[in-house]
C-alpha positions, 0 to 999 in steps of 0.5 A: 414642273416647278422645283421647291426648295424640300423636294430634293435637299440634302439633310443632316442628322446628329448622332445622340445616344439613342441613334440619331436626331430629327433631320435637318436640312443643309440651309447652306447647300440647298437650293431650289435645283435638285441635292441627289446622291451624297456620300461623305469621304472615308475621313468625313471632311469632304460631302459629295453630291450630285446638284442640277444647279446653276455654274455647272456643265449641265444636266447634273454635275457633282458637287463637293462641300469640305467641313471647316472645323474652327 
């Protein structure tokens, strides 16, 4: 099978006053290997998830992303 981008990507969505809005994929970590399995650090700085993306050691490897506040 052929992996497509959407099959298995992480998602984010903005907290409103009535719960949440619409998910949105995450363009920026996303990619046609599969996002499974995140989890946000006890800070909410640090998005962990497990990827079978290119540059690992194979099968699927964990992955972290930091937020970069400006």
């Amino acid at each position: 099978d052929v992996l497509v981008s959407g099959q298995y990507d992480l998602f984010v969505a903005a907290r409103t006053d009535g719960g949440y809005g619409p998910a949105q994929p995450i363009s920026a970590l996303n990619t046609t290997a599969l996002e499974l399995s995140p989890g946000v650090s006890a800070d909410g700085t640090t998005l962990v998830f497990s990827s079978n993306r290119s540059g690992g050691a194979g099968n699927t490897d964990l992955w972290t992303s930091q937020l970069v506040c400006p």
